[in-house]
N, C-alpha and C positions, 0 to 999 in steps of 0.2 A: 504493500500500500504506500501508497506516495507523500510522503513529509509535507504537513502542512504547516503554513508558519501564520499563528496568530497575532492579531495586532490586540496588543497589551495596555498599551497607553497613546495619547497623541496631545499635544501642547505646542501652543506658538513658542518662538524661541527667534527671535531678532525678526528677520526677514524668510525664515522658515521654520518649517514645522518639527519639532521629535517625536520622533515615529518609536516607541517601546513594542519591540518582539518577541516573539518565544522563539526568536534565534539570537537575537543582538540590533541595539538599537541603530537609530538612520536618521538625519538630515534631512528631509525633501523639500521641493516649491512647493508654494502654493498650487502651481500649476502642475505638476505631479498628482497633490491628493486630490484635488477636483478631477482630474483625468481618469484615475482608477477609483475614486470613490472610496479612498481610504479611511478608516475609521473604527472606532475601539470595536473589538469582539469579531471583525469581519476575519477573515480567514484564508489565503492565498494557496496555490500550488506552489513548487518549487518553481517553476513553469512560469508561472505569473508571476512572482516577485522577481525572478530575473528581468523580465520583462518590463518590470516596473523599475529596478536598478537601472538600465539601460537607460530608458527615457529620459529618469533622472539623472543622471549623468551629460545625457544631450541637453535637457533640459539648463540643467548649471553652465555648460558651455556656453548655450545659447542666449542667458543674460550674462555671461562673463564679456560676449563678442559686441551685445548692445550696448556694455560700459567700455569696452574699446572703440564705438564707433562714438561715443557721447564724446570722446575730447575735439575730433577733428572727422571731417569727412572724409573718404575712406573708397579706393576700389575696388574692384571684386578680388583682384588678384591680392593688394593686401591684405584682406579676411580673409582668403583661400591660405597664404602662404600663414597667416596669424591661429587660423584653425588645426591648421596641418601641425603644426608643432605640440599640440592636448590632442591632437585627434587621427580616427585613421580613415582615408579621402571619402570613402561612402559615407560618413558621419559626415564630416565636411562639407563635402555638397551638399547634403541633404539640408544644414542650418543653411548655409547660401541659398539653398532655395528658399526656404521659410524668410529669410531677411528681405529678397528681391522681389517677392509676391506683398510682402507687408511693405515695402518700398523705404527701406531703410539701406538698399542696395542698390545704386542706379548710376550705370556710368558715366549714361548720357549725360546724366545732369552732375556728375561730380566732374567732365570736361567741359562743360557750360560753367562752371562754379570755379574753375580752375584760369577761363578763360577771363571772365570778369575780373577775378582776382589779379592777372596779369595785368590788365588794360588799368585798375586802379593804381596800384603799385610800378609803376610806368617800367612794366618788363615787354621785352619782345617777342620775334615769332621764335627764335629758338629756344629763349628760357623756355617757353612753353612746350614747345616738343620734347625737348630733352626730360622737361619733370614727369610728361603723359608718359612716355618711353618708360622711366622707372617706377613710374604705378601699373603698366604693366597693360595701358591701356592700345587695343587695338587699334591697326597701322589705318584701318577706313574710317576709323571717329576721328584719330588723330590730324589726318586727311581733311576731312569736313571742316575742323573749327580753324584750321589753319587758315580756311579759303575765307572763313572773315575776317582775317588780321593781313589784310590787303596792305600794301602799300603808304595809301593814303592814310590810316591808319596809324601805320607805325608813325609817318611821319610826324602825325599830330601829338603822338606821343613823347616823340624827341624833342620834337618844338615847346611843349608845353613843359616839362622835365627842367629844359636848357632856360626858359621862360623863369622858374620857381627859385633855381639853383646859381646859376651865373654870375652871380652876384658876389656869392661866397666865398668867390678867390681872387677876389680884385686886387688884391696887394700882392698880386702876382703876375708877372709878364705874360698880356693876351695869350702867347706862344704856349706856353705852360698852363693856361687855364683851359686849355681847345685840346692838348694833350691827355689832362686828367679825366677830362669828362670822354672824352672819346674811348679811354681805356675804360670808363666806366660802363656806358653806355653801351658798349661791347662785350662785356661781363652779363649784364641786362639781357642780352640776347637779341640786340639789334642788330641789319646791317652796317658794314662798312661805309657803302654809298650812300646812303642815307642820314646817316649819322656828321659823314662830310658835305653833305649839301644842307644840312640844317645848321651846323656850323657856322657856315660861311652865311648865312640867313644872321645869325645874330649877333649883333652889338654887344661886346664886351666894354665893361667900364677896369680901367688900366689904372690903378692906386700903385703902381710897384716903384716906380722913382722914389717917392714917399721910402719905402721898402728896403730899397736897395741902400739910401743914406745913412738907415741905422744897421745894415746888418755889414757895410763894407770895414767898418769901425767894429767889428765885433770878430769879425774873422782876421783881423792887421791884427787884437790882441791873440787869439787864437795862435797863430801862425806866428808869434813873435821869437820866437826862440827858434825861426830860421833864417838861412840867411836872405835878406832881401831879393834875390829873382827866384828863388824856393818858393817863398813868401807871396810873390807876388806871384807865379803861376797857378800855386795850392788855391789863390784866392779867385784866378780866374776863370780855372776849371771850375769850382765850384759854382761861380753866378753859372758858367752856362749851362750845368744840370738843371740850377731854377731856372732858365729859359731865357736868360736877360743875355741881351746880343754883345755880341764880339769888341762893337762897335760902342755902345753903351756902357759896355766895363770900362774899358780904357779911359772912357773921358769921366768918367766919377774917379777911377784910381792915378789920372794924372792930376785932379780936379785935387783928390787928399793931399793927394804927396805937394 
């Protein structure tokens, strides 16, 4: 005759219930005891309560994976690879389906979501490809949302970026302010061509003369302890890393001397 396992006791206990057995107590959901209808004196197969350990198990997974997607929106393929690690792939899939039918899994709209996100935070068409790529998101959605991040596009985005920011380095030689941003803005995931015809679109305000009178007197002490054409090369190389011309060292460091 076949082991039956009695339910003994049943009591809330945080966010689930204790389950007392005539085998040994248990944890469950909520959604567990409403499922099988657990409760004192009822009585299972060996049969059944495996059956019932299973779910629960799926179960706990299944709000473990809803408080992984509560921090941040999320792909399939990062819940697939996030399940796969507690789980074996039928289990897997099976909550991936339960998530995308209740719509708490949806690519489309975490590449809609992912796209806005770029176009806020003024990133390009590659930032964006490259981030879909490592969510794992397929190469025909990938495809699609690219073809709204047109041209014109971007460019308003570099425009508007260059508009916000430009400013910020004005105590620096134009040369060197169109350098930084351009390395930035290429990091961004912008084009190249793009990024140099908006460029050349904007008006830099040039504060570096200002600039350059207090740092040429900071690098003479600096450099003091070599001897003068040492002195004065260490000092020259140095302005033209900050972008100040050839031509404009000489006549400030013939200007000190």
């Amino acid at each position: 005759m076949t082991e039956q396992i009695k339910i003994l006791g049943l009591s809330k206990q945080g966010k689930k219930y204790k389950v007392e057995t005539s085998k040994k107590d248990y944890l469950f959901t909520e959604d567990t005891i409403l499922k099988f209808l657990v409760y004192k004196d009822k009585s299972f197969s060996e049969a059944e309560f495996a059956e019932i350990l299973k779910y629960d198990a799926e179960s706990n997974l299944f709000n473990k994976t809803l408080n992984y997607l509560s921090y941040q929106s999320r792909s399939t393929k990062e819940v697939r690879d996030y399940l796969l690690k507690y789980a074996e792939e039928e289990v897997a899939e099976a909550i991936i389906g339960r998530l995308t039918s209740l719509g708490y899994l949806n690519d489309e709209l975490f590449v809609q979501n992912a796209f806005e996100h770029a176009v806020r935070n003024f990133k390009g068409p590659r930032y964006l490809e490259e981030k879909l790529k490592s969510k794992g998101i397929s190469v025909a959605l990938i495809k699609d949302i690219k073809s709204r991040f047109n041209e014109g596009l971007e460019k308003e985005l570099v425009l508007n970026y260059l508009a916000k920011v430009k400013d910020k380095q004005k105590d620096k030689p134009v040369k060197k302010q169109k350098v930084l941003l351009s390395q930035k803005l290429l990091r961004a995931g912008f084009g190249y061509e793009v990024i140099s015809e908006c460029l050349r679109k904007t008006e830099f305000k040039d504060e570096s003369e200002a600039t350059l009178q207090k740092v040429i007197p900071r690098l003479e002490e600096k450099y003091a302890a070599l001897e003068p054409y040492q002195k004065r090369e260490r000092i020259i190389g140095r302005l033209l890393q900050a972008g100040y011309s050839y031509a404009e060292i000489l006549t400030h460091l013939n200007r000190e001397e």
